[in-house]
C-alpha positions as CSV (number, residue, x, y, z in Angstrom):
1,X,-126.4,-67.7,-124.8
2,X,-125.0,-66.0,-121.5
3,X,-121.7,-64.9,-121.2
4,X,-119.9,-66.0,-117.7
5,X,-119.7,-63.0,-115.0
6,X,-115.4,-62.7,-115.6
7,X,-115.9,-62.0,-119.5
8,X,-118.8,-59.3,-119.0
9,X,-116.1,-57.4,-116.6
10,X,-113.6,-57.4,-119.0
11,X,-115.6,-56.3,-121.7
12,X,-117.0,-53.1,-119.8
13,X,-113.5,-52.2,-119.2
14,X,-112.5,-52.1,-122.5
15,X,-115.6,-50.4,-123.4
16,X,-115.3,-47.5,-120.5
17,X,-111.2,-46.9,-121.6
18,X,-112.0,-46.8,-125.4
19,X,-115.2,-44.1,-124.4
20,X,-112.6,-42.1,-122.3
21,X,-110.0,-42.4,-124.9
22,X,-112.6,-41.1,-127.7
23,X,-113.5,-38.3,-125.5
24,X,-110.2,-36.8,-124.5
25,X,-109.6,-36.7,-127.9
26,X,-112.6,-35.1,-129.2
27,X,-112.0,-32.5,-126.4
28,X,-108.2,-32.3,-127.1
29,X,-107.7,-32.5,-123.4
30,X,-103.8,-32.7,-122.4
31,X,-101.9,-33.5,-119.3
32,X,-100.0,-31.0,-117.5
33,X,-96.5,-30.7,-117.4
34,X,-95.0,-33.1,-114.6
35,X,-93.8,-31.7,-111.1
36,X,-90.7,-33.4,-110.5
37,X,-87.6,-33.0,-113.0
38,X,-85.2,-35.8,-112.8
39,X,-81.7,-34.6,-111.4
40,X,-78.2,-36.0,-112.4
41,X,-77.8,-37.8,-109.4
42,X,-74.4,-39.5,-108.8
43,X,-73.8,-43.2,-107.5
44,X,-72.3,-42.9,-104.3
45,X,-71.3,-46.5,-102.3
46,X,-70.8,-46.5,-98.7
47,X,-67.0,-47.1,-97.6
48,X,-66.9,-48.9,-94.1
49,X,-64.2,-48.3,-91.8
50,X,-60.7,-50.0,-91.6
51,X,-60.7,-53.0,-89.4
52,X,-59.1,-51.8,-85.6
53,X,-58.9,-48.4,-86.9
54,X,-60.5,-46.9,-84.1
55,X,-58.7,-44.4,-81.8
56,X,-56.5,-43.6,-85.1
57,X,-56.4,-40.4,-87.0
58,X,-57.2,-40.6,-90.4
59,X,-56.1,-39.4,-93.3
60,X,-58.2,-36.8,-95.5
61,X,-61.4,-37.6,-94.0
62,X,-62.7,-34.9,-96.1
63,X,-62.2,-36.7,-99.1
64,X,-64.3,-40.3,-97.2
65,X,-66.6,-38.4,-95.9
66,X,-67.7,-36.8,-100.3
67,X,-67.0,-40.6,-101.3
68,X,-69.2,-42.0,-98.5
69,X,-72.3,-39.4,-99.9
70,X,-72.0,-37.3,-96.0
71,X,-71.9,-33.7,-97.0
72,X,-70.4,-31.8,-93.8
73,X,-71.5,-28.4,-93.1
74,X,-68.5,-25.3,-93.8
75,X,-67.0,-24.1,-91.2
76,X,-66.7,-20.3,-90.3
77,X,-63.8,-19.4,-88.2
78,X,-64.5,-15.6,-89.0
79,X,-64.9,-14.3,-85.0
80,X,-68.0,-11.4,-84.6
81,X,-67.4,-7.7,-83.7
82,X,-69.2,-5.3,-81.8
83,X,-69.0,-1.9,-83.4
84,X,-70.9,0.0,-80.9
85,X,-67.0,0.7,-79.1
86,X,-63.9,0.1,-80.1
87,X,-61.4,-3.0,-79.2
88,X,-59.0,-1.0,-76.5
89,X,-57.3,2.4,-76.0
90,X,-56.0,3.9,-79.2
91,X,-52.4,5.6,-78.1
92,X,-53.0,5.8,-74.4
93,X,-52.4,8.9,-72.3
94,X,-48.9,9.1,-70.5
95,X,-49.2,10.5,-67.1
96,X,-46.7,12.4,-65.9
97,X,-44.1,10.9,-63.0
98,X,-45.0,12.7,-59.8
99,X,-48.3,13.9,-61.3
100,X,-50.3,15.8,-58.1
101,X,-47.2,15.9,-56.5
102,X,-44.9,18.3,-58.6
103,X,-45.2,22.0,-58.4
104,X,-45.2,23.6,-61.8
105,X,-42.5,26.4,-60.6
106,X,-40.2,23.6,-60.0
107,X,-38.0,22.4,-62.8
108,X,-38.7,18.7,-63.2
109,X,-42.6,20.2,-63.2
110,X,-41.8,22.9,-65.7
111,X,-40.5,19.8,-67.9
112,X,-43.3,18.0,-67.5
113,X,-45.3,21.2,-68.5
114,X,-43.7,21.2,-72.2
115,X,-44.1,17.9,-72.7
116,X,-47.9,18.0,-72.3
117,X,-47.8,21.2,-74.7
118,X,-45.8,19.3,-77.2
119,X,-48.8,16.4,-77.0
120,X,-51.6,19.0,-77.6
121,X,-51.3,19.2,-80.7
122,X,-52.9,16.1,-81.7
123,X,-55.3,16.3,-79.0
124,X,-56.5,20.0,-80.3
125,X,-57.0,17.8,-84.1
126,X,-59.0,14.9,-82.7
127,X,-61.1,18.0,-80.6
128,X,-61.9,19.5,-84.2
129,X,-62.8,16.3,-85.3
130,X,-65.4,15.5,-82.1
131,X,-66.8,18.6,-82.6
132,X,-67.9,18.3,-86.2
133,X,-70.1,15.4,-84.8
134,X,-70.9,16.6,-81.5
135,X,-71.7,20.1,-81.5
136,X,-72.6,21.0,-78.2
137,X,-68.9,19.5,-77.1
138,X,-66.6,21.1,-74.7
139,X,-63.6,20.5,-72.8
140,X,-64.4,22.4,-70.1
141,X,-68.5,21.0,-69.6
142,X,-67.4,17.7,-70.9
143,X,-65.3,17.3,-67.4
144,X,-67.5,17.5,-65.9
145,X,-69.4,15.5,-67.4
146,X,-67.2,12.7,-67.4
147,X,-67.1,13.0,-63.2
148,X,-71.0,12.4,-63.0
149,X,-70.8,9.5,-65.4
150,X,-67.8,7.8,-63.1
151,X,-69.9,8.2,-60.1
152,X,-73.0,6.9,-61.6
153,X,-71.1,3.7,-63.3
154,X,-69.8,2.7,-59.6
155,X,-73.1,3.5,-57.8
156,X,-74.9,1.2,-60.2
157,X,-72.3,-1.3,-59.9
158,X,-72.6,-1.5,-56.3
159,X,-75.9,-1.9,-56.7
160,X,-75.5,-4.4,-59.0
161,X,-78.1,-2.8,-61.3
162,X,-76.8,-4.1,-65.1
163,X,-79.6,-2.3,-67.3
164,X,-78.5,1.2,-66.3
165,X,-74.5,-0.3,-65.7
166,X,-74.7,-1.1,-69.2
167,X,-75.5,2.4,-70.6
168,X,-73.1,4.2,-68.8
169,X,-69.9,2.0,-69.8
170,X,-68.9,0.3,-73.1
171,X,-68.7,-3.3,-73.4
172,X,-64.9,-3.5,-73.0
173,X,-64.9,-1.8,-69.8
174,X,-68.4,-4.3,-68.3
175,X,-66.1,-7.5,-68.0
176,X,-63.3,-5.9,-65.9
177,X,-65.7,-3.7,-63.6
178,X,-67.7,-6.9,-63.1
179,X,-65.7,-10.2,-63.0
180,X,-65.1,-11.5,-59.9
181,X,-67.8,-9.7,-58.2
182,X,-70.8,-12.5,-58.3
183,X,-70.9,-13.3,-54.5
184,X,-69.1,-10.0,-53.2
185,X,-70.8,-6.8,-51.1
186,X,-69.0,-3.5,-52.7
187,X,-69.5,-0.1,-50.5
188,X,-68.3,2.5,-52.4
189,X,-68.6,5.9,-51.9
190,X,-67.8,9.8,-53.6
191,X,-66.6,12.3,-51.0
192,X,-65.4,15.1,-52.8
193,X,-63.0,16.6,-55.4
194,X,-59.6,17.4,-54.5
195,X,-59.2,19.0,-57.8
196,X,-61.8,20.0,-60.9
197,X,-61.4,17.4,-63.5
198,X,-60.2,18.3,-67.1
199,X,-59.3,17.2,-70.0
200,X,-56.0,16.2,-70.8
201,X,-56.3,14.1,-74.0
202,X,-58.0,13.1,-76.8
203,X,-57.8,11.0,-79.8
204,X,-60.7,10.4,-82.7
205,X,-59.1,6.9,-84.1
206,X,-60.9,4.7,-86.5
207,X,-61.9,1.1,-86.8
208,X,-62.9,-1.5,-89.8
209,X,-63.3,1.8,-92.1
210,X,-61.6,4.6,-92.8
211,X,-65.0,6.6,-92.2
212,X,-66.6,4.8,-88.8
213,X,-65.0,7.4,-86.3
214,X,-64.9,7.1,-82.5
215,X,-64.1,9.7,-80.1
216,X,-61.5,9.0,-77.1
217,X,-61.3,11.7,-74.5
218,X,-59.1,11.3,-71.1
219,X,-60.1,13.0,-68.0
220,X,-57.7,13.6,-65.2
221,X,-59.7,13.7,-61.8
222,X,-58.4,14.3,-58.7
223,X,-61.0,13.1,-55.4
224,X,-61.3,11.3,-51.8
225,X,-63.1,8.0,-52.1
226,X,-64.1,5.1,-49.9
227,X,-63.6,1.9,-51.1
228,X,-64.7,-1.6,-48.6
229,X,-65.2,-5.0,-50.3
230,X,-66.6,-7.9,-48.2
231,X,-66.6,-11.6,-48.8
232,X,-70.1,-13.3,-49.5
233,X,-69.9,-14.5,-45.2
234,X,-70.0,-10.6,-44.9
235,X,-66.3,-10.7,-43.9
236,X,-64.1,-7.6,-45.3
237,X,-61.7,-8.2,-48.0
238,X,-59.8,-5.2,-49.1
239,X,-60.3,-1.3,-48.0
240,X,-62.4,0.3,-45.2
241,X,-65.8,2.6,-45.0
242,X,-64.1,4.6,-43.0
243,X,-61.3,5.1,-44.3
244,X,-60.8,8.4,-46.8
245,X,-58.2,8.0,-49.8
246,X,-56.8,10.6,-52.2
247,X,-57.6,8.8,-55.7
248,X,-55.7,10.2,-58.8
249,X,-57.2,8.1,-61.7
250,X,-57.0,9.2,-65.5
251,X,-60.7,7.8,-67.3
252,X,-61.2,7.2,-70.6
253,X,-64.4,8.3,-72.1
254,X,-65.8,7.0,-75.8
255,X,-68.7,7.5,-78.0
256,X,-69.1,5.9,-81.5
257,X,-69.3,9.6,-83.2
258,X,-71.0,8.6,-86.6
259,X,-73.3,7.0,-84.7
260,X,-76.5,9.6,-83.9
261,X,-77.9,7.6,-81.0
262,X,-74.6,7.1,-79.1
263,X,-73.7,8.3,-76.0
264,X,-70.3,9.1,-73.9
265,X,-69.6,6.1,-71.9
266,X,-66.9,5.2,-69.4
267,X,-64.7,2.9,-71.6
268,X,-61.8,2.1,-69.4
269,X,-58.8,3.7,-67.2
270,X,-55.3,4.8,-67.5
271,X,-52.8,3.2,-64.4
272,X,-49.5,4.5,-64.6
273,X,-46.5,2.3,-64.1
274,X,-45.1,4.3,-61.0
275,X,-48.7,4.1,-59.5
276,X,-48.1,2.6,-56.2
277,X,-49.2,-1.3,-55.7
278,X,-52.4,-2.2,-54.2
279,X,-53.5,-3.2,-50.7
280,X,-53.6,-6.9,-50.6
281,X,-56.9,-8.7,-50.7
282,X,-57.7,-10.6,-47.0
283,X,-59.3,-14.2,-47.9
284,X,-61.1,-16.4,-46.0
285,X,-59.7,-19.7,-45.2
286,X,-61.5,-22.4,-43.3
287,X,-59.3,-24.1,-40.4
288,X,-60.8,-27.6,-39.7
289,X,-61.6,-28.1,-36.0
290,X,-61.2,-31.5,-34.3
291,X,-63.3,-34.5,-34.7
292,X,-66.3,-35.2,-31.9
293,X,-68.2,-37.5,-31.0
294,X,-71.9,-37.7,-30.8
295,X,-73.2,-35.4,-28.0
296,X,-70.1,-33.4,-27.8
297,X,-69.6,-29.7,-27.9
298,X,-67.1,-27.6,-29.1
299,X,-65.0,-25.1,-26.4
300,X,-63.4,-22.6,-28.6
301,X,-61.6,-21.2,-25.8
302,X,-59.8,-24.3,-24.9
303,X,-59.2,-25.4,-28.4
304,X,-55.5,-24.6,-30.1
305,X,-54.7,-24.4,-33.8
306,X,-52.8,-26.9,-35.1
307,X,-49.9,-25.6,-36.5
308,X,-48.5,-27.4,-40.0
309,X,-45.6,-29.9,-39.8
310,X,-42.8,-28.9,-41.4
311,X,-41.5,-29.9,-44.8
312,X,-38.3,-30.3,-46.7
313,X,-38.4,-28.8,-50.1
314,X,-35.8,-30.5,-52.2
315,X,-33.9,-28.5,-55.2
């Protein structure tokens, strides 16, 4: 008797998972372990906001944020460092009052003269210390020194070159030489030294360890400079080419002393508070002309400035 077509299926089913079943256990085959461990999870329900709360400040939205299941990223307010210099001057150098102007055979220079000797002798300490790093360092060569990298630093900066700008001055000192100085010509020139340069302080501070020394050396350098600065429509600002001035400036010189491959850079400069203020800077301001008319032209010569109408300021 035939069996109908749904039956015979069914029957070879059973027959092929009873055959596997008798074979896997003949062979003693077993299933590997399963990939994916089930975690404690926890329930978490979403919270929705207050009705009209929006625009106010809630309270502890730490606390909805865990019950609502968003986990929010920590917050770092820890602010980075750069090691390669050090954050400022450590006890800056006090010039003199009337330094380049005093004779030392007068009294009040004579003072002055004890004072510094007084001051050596932490100078002379943080010289032992540089010199235990830098062997081939002298006060007398370093001065030198110091001059050539000062005139380098502002030739490259009037040249706006930044690669060789950036190896010759720390990265404290790069903002101040070169904020503000985007759309600006500089012309800046060396003429000579009025007097050698020398060294007339140093300090060998610390920072973040006790170990991680850098090396502060201030150079006193007496020269004639030209300084012109002109606006980016070519106009000049501040100083003259022509011009010759008797500069007295007091540089600061750093190198990061533990570290092998450092260098001496410019790292800032000293201004003394009985310096004498600087030359105003000239801007340009645009005076609007009248209004024409279409096919008109402009007669400078005729034209006259409107002056501004007067106005009563009220205390």
């Amino acid at each position: 008797m035939a069996m109908p077509m749904g039956r015979t299926l069914v029957a070879l089913r059973r027959a092929t998972c009873s055959n596997f079943k008798n074979a896997e256990a003949s062979l003693d085959l077993r299933h590997p372990a399963p990939l994916f461990l089930q975690v404690r999870t926890k329930k978490r329900y979403f919270i929705p906001p207050a009705v009209r709360s929006k625009g106010k400040s809630e309270e502890n939205t730490e606390a909805r944020a865990r019950a609502a299941g968003i986990v929010s990223r920590q917050e770092y307010f820890e602010r980075p460092i750069n090691i390669a210099c050090s954050a400022g001057i450590f006890d800056p150098y006090i010039p003199p009052e009337g330094d380049a102007r005093l004779s030392s055979l007068s009294k009040e220079g004579l003072k002055q003269r004890t004072e510094q000797i007084r001051q050596s002798a932490a100078s002379q300490l943080a010289i032992r210390k540089i010199k235990e790093h830098d062997s081939e360092f002298t006060t007398k060569g370093f001065a030198v020194k110091a001059q050539e990298i000062f005139i380098e630093a502002h030739n490259a900066l009037t040249h706006f070159n930044k690669q060789n700008l950036h190896s010759l001055v720390t990265e404290r000192c790069y903002p101040e030489m070169t904020r503000g100085n985007r759309y600006k010509t500089i012309r800046w020139r060396f003429v000579e030294s009025l007097e050698p340069p020398k060294v007339v302080h140093a300090r060998c501070p610390d920072m973040v360890t006790k170990g991680n020394l850098y090396g502060q050396v201030t150079v006193r350098m007496h020269s004639k400079q030209t300084l012109a600065i002109y606006d980016r429509f070519g106009r000049l600002m501040l100083g003259s080419e022509e011009n010759l001035k008797d500069v007295l400036e007091y540089l600061v010189i750093e190198r990061h002393l533990v570290n092998p491959y450092s260098r001496w850079r410019l790292h800032g400069k000293i201004v003394p508070s009985w310096a004498p203020a600087k030359d105003p800077i000239i801007q340009t301001v645009m005076i609007p002309g009248p209004e024409l008319k279409p096919g008109e032209e402009f007669d400078a010569l005729s034209y006259q400035v409107p002056k501004p109408e007067a106005i009563q300021w009220n205390k």
